[in-house]
FIVOZA-647005 format. One line per 5 residues: number of its first residue (from 1); for each residue x, y, z of C-alpha. Coordinates in steps of 0.25 Angstrom, whole numbers, plus 5000, padded with zeros to 4 digits. Layout:
NUM> X Y Z  ...
//
This chain:
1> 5000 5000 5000  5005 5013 4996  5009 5024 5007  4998 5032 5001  4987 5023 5001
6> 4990 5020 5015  4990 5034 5019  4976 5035 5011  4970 5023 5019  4974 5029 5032
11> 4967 5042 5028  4955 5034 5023  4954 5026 5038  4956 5038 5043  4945 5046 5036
16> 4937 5031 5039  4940 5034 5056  4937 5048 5057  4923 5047 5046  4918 5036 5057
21> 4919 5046 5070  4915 5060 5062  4905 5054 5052  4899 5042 5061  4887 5051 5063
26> 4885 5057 5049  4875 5044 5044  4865 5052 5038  4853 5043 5034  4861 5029 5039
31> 4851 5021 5046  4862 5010 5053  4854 4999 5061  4861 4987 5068  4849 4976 5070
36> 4848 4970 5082  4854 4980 5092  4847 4984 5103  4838 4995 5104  4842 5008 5104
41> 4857 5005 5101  4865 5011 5091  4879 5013 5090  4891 5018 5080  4897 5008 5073
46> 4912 5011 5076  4919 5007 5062  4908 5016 5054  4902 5025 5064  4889 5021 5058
51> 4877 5022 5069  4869 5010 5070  4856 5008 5078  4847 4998 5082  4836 4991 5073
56> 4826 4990 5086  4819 5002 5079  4818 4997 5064  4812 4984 5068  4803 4977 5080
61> 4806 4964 5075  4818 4953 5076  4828 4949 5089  4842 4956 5093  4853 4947 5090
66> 4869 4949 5095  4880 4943 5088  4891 4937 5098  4901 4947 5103  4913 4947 5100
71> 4908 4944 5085  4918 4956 5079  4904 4960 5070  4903 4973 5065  4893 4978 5077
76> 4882 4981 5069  4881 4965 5069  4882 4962 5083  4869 4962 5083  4855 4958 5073
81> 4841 4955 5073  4836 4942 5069  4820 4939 5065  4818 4927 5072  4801 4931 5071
86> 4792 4934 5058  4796 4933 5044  4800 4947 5038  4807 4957 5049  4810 4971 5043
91> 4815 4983 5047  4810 4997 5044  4820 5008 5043  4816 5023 5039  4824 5029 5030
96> 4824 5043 5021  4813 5041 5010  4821 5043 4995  4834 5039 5000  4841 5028 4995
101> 4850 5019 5006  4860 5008 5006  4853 4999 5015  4862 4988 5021  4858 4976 5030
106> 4869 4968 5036  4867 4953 5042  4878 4946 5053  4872 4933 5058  4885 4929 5067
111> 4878 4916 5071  4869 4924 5081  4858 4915 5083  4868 4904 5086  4864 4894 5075
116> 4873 4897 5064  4865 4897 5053  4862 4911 5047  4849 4912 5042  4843 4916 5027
121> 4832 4927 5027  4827 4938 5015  4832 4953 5017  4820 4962 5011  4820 4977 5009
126> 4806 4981 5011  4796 4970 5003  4806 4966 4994  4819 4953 4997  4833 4960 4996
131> 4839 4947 4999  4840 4933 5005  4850 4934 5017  4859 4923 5019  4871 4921 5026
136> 4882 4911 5024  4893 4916 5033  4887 4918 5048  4902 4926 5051  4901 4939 5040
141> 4890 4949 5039  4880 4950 5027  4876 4963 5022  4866 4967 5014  4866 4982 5006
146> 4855 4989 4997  4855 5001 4990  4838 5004 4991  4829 5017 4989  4818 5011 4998
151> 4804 5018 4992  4800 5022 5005  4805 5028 5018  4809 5016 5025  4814 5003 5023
156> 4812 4988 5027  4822 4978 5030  4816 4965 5030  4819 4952 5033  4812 4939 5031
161> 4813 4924 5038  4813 4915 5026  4813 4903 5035  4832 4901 5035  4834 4907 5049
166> 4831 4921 5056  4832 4934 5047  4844 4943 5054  4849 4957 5052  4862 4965 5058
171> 4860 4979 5051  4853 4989 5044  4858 4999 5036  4855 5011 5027  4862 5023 5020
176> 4857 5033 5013  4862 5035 4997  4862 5045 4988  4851 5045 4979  4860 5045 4968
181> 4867 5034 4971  4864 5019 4965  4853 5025 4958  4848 5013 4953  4832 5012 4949
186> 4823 5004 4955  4833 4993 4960  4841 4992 4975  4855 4989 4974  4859 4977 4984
191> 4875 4979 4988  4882 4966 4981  4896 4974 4981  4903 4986 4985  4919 4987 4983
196> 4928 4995 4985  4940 4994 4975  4955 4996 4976  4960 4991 4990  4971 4983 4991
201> 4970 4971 5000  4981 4974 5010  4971 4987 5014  4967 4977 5025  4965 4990 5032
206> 4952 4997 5024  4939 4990 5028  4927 4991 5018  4924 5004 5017  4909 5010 5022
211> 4904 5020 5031  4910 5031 5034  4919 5031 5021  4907 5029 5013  4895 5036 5017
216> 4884 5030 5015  4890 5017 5020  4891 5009 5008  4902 4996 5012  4914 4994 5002
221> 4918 4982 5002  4935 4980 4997  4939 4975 4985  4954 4975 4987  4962 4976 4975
226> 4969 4962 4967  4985 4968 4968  4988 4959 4957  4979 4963 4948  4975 4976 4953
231> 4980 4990 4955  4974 4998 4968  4972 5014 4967  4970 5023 4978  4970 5039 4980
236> 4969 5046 4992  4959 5055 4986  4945 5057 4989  4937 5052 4978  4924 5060 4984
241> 4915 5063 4970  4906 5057 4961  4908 5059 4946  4891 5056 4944  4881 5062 4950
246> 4878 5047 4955  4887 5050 4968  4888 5034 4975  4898 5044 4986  4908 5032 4985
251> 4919 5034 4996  4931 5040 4993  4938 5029 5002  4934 5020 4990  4935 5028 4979
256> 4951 5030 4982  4953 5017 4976  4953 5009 4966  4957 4997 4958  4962 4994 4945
261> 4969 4983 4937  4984 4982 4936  4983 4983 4921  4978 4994 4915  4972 4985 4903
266> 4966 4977 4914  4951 4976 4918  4947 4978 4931  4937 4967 4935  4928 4967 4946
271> 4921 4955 4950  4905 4960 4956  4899 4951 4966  4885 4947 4959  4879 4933 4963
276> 4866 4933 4957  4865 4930 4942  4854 4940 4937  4851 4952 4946  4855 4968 4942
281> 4867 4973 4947  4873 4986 4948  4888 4990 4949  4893 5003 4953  4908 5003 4948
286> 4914 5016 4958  4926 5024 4950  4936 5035 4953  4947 5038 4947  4957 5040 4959
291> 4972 5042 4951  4975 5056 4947  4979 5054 4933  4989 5062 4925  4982 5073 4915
296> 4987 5067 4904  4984 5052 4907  4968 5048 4902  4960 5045 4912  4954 5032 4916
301> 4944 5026 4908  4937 5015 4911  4924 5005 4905  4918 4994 4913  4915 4980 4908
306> 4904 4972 4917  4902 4958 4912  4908 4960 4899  4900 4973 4898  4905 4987 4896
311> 4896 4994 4904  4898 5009 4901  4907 5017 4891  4921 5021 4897  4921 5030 4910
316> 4933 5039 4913  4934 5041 4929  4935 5054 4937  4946 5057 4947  4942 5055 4961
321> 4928 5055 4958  4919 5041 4958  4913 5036 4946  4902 5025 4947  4897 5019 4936
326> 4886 5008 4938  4878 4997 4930  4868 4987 4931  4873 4973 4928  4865 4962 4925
331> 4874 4950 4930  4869 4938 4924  4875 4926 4927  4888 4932 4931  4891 4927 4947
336> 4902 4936 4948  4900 4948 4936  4913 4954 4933  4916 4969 4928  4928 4975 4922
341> 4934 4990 4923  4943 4993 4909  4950 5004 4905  4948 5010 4891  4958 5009 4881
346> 4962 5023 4880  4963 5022 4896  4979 5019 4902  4972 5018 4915  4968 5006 4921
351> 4951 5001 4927  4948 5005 4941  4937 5004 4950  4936 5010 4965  4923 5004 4968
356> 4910 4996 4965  4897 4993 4971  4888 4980 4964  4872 4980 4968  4861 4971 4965
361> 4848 4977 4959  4836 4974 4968  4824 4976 4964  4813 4978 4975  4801 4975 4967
366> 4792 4974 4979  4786 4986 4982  4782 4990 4997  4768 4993 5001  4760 5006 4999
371> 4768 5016 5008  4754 5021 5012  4751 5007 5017  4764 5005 5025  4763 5018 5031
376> 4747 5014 5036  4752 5001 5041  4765 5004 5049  4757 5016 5057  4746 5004 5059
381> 4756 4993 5063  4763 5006 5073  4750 5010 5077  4744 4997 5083  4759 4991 5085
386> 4756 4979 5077  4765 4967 5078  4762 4957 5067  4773 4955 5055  4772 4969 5051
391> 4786 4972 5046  4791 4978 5033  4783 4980 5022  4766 4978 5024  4763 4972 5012
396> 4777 4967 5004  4781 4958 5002  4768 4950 5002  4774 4939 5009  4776 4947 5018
401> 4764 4957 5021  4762 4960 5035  4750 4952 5041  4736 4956 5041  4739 4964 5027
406> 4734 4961 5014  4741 4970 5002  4740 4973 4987  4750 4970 4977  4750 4977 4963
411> 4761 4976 4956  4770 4990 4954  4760 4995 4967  4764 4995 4980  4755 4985 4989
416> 4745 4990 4996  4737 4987 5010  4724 4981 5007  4719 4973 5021  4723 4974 5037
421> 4721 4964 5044  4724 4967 5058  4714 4960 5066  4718 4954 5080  4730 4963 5081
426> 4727 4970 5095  4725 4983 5088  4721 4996 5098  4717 5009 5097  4710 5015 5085
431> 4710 5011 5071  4723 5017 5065  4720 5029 5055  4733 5022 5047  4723 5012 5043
436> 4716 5022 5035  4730 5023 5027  4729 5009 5021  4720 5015 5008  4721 5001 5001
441> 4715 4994 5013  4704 4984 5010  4703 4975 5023  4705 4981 5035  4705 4973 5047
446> 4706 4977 5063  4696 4968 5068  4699 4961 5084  4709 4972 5089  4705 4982 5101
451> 4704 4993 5091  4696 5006 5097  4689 5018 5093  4680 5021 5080  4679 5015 5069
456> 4687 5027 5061  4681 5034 5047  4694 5030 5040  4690 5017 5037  4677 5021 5029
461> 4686 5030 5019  4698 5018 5016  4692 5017 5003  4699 5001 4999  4693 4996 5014
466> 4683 4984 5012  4684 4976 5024  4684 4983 5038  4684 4973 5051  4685 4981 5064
471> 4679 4972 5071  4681 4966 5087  4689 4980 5091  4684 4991 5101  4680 5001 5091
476> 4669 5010 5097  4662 5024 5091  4655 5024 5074  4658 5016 5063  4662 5027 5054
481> 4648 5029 5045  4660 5026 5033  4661 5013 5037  4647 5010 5037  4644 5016 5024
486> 4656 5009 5018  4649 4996 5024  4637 4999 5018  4640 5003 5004  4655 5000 5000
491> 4657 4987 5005  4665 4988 5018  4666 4975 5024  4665 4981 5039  4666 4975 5053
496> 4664 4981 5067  4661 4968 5075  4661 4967 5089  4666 4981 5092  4659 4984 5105
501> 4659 5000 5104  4654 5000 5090  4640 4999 5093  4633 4993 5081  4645 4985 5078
506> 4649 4980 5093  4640 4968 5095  4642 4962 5082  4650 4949 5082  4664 4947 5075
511> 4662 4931 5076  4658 4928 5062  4664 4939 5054  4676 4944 5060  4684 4932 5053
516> 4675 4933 5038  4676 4948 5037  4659 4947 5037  4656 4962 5036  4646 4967 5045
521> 4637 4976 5038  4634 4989 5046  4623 4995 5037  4614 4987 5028  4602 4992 5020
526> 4591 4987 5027  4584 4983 5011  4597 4975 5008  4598 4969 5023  4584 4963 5022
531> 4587 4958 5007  4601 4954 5010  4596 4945 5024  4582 4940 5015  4592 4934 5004
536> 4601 4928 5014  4592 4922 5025  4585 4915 5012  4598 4909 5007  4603 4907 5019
541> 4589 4899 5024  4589 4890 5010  4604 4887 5014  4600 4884 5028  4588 4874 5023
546> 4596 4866 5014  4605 4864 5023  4596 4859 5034  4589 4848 5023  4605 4843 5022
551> 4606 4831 5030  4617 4832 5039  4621 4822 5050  4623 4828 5061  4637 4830 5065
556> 4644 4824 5078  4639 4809 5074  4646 4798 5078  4646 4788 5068  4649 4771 5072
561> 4658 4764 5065  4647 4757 5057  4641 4768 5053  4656 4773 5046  4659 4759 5040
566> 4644 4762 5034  4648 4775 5030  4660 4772 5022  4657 4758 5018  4657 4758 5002
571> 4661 4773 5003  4672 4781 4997  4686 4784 5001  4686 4798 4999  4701 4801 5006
576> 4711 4797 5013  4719 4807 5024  4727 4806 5038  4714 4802 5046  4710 4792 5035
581> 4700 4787 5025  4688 4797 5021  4676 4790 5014  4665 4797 5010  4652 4790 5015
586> 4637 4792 5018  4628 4795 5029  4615 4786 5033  4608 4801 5028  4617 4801 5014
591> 4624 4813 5020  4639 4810 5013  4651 4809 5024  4667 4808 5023  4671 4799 5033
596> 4685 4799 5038  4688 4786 5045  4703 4787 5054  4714 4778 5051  4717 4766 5059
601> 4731 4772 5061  4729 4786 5064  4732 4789 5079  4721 4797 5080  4714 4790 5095
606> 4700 4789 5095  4699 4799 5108  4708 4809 5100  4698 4806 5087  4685 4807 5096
611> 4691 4823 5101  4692 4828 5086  4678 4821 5082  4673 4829 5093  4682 4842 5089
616> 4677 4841 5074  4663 4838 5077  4661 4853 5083  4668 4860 5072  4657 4864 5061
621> 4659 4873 5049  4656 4875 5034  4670 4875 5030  4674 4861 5038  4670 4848 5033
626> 4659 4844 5045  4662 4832 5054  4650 4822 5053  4652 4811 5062  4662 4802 5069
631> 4667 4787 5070  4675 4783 5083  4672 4769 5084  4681 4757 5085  4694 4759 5076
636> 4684 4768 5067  4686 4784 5069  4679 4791 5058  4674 4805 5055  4662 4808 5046
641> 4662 4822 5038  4653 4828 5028  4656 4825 5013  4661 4834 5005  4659 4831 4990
646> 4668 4842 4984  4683 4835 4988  4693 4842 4993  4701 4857 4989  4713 4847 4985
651> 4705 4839 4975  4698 4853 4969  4712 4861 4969  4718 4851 4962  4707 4847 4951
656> 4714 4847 4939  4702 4850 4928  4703 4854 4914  4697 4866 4913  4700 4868 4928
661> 4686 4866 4936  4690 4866 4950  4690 4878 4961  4691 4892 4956  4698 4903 4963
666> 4687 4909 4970  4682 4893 4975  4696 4893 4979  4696 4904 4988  4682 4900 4995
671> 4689 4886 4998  4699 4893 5004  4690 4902 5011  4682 4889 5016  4695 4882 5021
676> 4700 4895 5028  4685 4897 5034  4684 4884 5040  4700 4882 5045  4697 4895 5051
681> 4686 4890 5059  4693 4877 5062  4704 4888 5069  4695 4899 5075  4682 4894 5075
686> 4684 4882 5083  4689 4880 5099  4700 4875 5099  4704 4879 5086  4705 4868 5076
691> 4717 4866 5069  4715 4858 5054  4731 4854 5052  4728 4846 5038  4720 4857 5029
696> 4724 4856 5014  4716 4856 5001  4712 4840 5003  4706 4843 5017  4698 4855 5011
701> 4684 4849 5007  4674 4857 4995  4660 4856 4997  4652 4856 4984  4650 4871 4983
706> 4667 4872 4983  4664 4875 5001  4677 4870 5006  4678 4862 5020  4691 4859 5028
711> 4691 4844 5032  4701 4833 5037  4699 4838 5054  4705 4823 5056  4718 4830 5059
716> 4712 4843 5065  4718 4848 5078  4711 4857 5089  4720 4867 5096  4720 4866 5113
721> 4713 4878 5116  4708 4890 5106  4719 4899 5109  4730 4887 5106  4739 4890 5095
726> 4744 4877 5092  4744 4862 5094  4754 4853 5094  4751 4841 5084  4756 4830 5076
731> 4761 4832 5063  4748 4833 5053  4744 4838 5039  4748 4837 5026  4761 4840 5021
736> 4761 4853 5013  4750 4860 5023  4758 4860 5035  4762 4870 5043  4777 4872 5042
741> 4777 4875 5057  4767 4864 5060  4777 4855 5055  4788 4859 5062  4782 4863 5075
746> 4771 4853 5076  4761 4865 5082  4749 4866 5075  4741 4880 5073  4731 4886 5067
751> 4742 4892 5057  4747 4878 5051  4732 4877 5047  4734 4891 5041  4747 4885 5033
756> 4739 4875 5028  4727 4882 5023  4737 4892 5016  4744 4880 5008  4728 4875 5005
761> 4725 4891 4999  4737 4891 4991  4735 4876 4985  4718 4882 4982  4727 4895 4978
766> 4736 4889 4968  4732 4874 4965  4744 4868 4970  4748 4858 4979  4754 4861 4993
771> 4766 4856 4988  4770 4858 4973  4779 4850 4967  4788 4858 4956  4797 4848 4954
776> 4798 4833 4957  4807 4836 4969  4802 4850 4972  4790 4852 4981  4786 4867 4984
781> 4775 4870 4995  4763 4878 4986  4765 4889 4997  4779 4892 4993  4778 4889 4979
786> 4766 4900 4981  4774 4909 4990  4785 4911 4980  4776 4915 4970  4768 4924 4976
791> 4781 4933 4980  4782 4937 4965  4766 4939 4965  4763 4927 4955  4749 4926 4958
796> 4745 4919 4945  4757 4908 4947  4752 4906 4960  4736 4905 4957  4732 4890 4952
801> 4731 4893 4937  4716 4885 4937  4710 4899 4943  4717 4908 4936  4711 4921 4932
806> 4699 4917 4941  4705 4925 4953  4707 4939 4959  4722 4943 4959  4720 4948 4975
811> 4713 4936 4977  4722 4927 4974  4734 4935 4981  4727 4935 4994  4725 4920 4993
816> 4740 4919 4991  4743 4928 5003  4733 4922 5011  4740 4909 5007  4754 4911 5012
821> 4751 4917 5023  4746 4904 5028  4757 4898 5025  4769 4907 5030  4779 4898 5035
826> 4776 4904 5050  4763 4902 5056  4763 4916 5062  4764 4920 5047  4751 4913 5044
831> 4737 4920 5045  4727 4914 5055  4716 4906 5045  4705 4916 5048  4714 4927 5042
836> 4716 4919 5030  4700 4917 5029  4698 4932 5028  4710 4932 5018  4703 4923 5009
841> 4689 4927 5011  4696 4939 5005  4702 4932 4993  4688 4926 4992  4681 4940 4992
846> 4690 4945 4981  4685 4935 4972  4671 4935 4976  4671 4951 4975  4676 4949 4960
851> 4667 4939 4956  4655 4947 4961  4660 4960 4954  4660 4951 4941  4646 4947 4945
856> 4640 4959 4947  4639 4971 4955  4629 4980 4964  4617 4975 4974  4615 4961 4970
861> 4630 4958 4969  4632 4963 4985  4618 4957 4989  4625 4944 4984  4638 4945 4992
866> 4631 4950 5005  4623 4936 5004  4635 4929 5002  4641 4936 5014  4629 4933 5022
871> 4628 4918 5021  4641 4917 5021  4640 4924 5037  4628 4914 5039  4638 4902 5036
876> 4649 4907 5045  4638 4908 5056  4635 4894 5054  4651 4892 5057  4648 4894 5073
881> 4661 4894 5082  4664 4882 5092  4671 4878 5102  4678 4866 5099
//
């Protein structure tokens, strides 16, 4: 090393010593967060004098985590915060709204859970996947680094649990650019490279270079020079302009030198560190001419060659000032993409480069949700302190939406917020005014909290609102004369049950509507009351009579052992299941039965078999198939149900006519509206609750008239008591409808019914089996074959082709949503089956609202509805609660 270089180095570490105490607090616009340490602490790290603070303010989620003293980390690692609960985390950081950052994440997972095995997790910016995160060397730290011009005036740092360990996180950090810096269009630049040229690898005493030397805290990593083939070049001048208006403010410290090939004629090749085969790239190549030449000697001209590509016409470089020039580059297949620097011929002077930076393009296509809506919905969460999974963006990704929300999706649009659901969330005080914000709302739900005061006015003038339940809350005062005139003549599904202050609204029972979003009418017409209840009470009465001329053997018999081998003598096996053979036989009175007789080996006792005869003899509903009678006699257990003629869902979804004949989209959805209504009742209607454990399409009878009826309790399972949330039980169900946890865990909930039902709605969804099979050896579960699809919104690909064109896009994407939620890989993911019966009732509504717009219009089209709507109230009331 040459005494001048020396001297120059010493001045730079110098310079380095002295920026650290005087300009330690000139961090204008940093935002410096170490994850992890405690509350209220900050402290100045001493190598860079940059400030960092807690993330206790950025984040109400995640567990403090210290890395072992002694460790010799940089100190913003001794600590992080690790996710251990719920799926996405993210943070929230307020920034300067139309400034473009560096943002820069760092990871060190230094074994601190003790297991040695560092996890794999996705790293999101807001709704969209900045990267997988994996880590292959427990001992090094990982960094992360974007250059991003968030849309709004705050970001979210997200990370999400795919199942490969705990997500973790060390630091945060952002810097602010200028704004005519990496002015690229519509793309983020992710960091794959920064280098800093022309060191030699004896200077083991310059570190990589960031704060203070460069000032908005970029990291320059050392490329030191090859002696052999390489020449190093250095000046003790400040390099310190730009020569474009494009000023990147490189530092001088970097700038000073430089590296060039022995040989003049010689390229100089640089090697960029690209891994992936066909993402957009973007290299800035940094230059400055840092020899003073003689006046008479021509000044360095230079070309670049990228992959066998000139890239630009000649460029001559200015003294002492940076010259950056930039490309996109479209790798290829290239692993390693090479560039070369040449002279020109008319140049004597040798290629040299002093700095370069590689990116790649990201391209956030996901937009975030209405900033209107987020605003209504964070000072609604603040407001009444609500704790569910409400982190990051509301509505994107869908996968992600927050719990109790229902979004719009239109393509180039941001979403929107179309239905709240936040019923049973210990709500107090008044109905926020926020609400009133959400102009896209349809579907607003605030039933069951402690929710006091008036109704307020605003909710007569949201002009998108059509459902309105305010029902079992404290309200007291008048119903705002909006509301009722909305009732009346726009449709407005409104409830105010069982609000004791409301005084024409305080008595009225919640019991039958509060679960079927039943609208409770505050003003009728007394003309279309008397009309309306006439039509009704004469359909109602001829449905009444036939049924009473059906004759129906009455339910509890107990039948002798004669009397099944009577039954079933000469009669047809119909199926074959865990519990045993089913034939299909008749009564003394003709009245057609499916008799399930128990298998010999089954080591179900007689005392055990006499308990749930006893528990499925009390449970009555239209949706369940009806116990008949029983057989306990000798080494015959039987049970006799009613025939069903239709089949089963399995048989009907799978019907393979040409031209198709078998259940439209809308007979779809009412089948899953049956199936949900009837689990439903098995879950809630019931005490103890009643858990199924084997619900799948073959278990799913059709009446007839397409009514679907749950069957198969031989395996059923009552919970303790009615507050129980699980019951320990052997293994049962059939593979591909069973709970992930139930398997591993062996604890049985009303939620692994859930997981099941939502792997039935998706095989009525997209006419696929539980398991597909793509390949011999491949075998996909149909809810992450659908999963996948549905990230990238390929409803179509996802619909069973048999119905296309036959249903509502917003039909079929709440179906889909509904869907996956059931089968979220965590049953605290998972909705409760009564929330996915209104889901679907919705889905159901869409169509049937569609299909009576094509039918027609006006009085006799709503004279219709309201009949359907009253019978079917009249057959809910017919579905009376038990006590089991």
């Amino acid at each position: 090393m040459s005494p001048a270089y020396k001297q120059f180095l010493c001045a730079v570490l110098v310079g380095f010593a002295l920026a650290v105490s005087v300009d330690s607090q000139n961090q204008t616009g940093f935002i410096s967060i170490d994850c992890g340490l405690p509350y209220n602490y900050s402290y100045t790290e001493r190598t860079t004098g940059i400030n960092y603070i807690s993330d206790s303010t950025f984040i109400d989620t995640g567990e403090s985590e210290y890395l072992l003293a002694g460790s010799n980390y940089y100190q913003p690692y001794w600590y992080l915060r690790s996710f251990p609960q719920g799926v996405r985390n993210c943070y929230k950081i307020n920034i300067t709204s139309g400034t473009k950052y560096l943002i820069r994440v760092g990871f060190q997972y230094g074994n601190y859970d003790g297991k040695n095995e560092a996890p794999e997790f996705e790293l999101h910016l807001g709704p969209n996947l900045w990267e997988t995160m994996n880590f292959s060397m427990e001992g090094l730290d990982t960094t992360r680094e974007l250059i991003h011009n968030p849309p709004q005036d705050y970001i979210h740092i997200c990370l999400v649990n795919t199942n490969k360990g705990v997500p973790f996180i060390s630091l945060i950090e952002l810097r602010p650019l200028l704004s005519t810096s990496y002015a690229e269009t519509n793309v983020s630049l992710a960091l794959v490279s920064r280098k800093d040229t022309g060191l030699l690898v004896n200077d083991t005493s310059i570190y990589n270079f960031r704060y203070p030397t460069d000032i908005h805290d970029r990291v320059w990593n050392t490329e030191y020079v090859d002696d052999e083939k390489q020449l190093q070049l250095s000046t003790p001048a400040m390099v310190n302009k730009s020569y474009f208006h494009a000023d990147f403010q490189i530092p001088s410290a970097i700038m000073s030198t430089a590296v060039a090939p022995k040989n003049a004629s010689d390229p100089l090749n640089v090697f960029l560190d690209v891994v992936d085969n066909n993402p957009e790239y973007h290299v800035y190549l940094h230059f400055a001419e840092i020899q003073k030449l003689p006046s008479h000697q021509q000044p360095r001209n230079l070309y670049v060659i990228l992959n066998g590509r000139p890239q630009e016409p000649s460029f001559v470089l200015p003294y002492l000032s940076t010259y950056t020039l930039y490309t996109t580059l479209p790798i290829g297949d290239a692993v390693f993409s090479s560039m070369s620097i040449l002279k020109t011929d008319n140049s004597t002077l040798p290629p040299i480069l002093n700095a370069y930076e590689t990116y790649e393009a990201k391209k956030f296509l996901q937009l975030e949700t209405n900033q209107g809506d987020i605003d209504a919905i964070e000072n609604i969460k603040l407001r009444y302190k609500i704790s569910k999974n409400w982190q990051g963006d509301p509505c994107s990704p869908q996968a992600y939406k927050w719990e109790g929300l229902n979004c719009s999706y239109r393509e180039s649009r941001p979403p929107r917020i179309t239905s709240l659901d936040l019923s049973s969330s210990g709500l107090r005080g008044q109905i926020s005014p926020f609400i009133a914000n959400l102009s896209m709302i349809q579907a607003l739900d605030l039933s069951n909290n402690n929710l006091t005061g008036p109704p307020p006015d605003f909710l007569s003038h949201m002009p998108n609102l059509t459902v309105l339940n305010l029902g079992q809350n404290k309200l007291r005062g008048q119903v705002p004369a909006g509301l009722i005139d909305r009732n009346k003549t726009d449709g407005l599904s409104l409830s105010l049950c069982e609000n004791p202050n409301l005084p024409k609204f305080g008595h009225v029972s919640c019991k039958l509507r509060k679960k079927h979003n039943v609208v409770i009418p505050v003003v009728v017409s007394s003309v279309g009351t008397i009309i309306l209840l006439l039509t009704v009470a004469a359909i109602w009465w001829r449905c009444k009579s036939e049924e009473i001329d059906e004759p129906i053997e009455p339910r509890g018999r107990k039948f002798t052992k004669s009397e099944i081998d009577k039954i079933t003598s000469n009669s047809t096996l119909i199926g074959r299941g865990g519990f045993g053979e089913v034939y299909h036989g008749t009564l003394e009175n003709d009245t057609q039965v499916a008799v399930k007789i128990l298998d010999l080996s089954s080591s179900q006792g007689s005392e055990e078999f006499q308990n749930e005869v006893k528990l499925l003899m009390r449970v009555h509903h239209r949706n369940l198939v009806s116990l008949i009678g029983y057989c306990d006699e000798g080494d015959t257990m039987a049970l006799i149900y009613e025939y069903i003629a239709n089949g089963n869902l399995q048989q009907h979804i799978s019907a393979a006519d040409i031209p198709y004949k078998g259940l439209t989209w809308k007979q779809r959805l009412q089948v899953a509206v049956d199936a949900a209504r009837g689990l439903e009742y098995l879950h809630d209607g019931c005490k103890p609750p009643i858990l199924h454990r084997d619900l799948k399409p073959s278990n799913i009878l059709l009446t007839e008239t397409l009514q679907a009826k749950i069957a198969d309790f031989g395996i059923s399972k009552a919970l303790a008591t009615d507050t129980a949330t699980h019951a320990l039980t052997d293994l049962r169900g059939t593979y591909g409808y069973l709970d992930p946890e139930y398997c591993t865990t062996g604890q049985l909930t009303r939620k692994s019914d859930s997981y099941s039902f939502g792997i039935v709605l998706l095989e009525l969804i997209t006419g696929r089996p539980a398991i597909i099979t793509e390949l011999e050896t491949t075998h996909v579960n149909v809810s992450d074959w659908v999963r996948a699809k549905f990230e990238r919104m390929e409803i179509e690909s996802i619909v069973d082709s048999r119905v296309q064109g036959t249903y509502k896009y917003s039909s079929a994407q709440k179906a889909i949503e509904t869907a996956l939620a059931c089968v979220s890989k965590t049953s605290t993911e998972r909705p409760e089956i009564s929330h996915v019966y209104d889901r679907l009732k919705e889905c159901f509504e869409i169509e049937k609202v569609s299909e009576e717009l094509e039918i027609g219009s006006g009085d006799e089209g709503r004279l219709i509805t309201q009949i359907r709507d009253c019978l079917e109230m009249n057959s809910q009331v017919q579905s009376k609660r038990l006590t089991v």
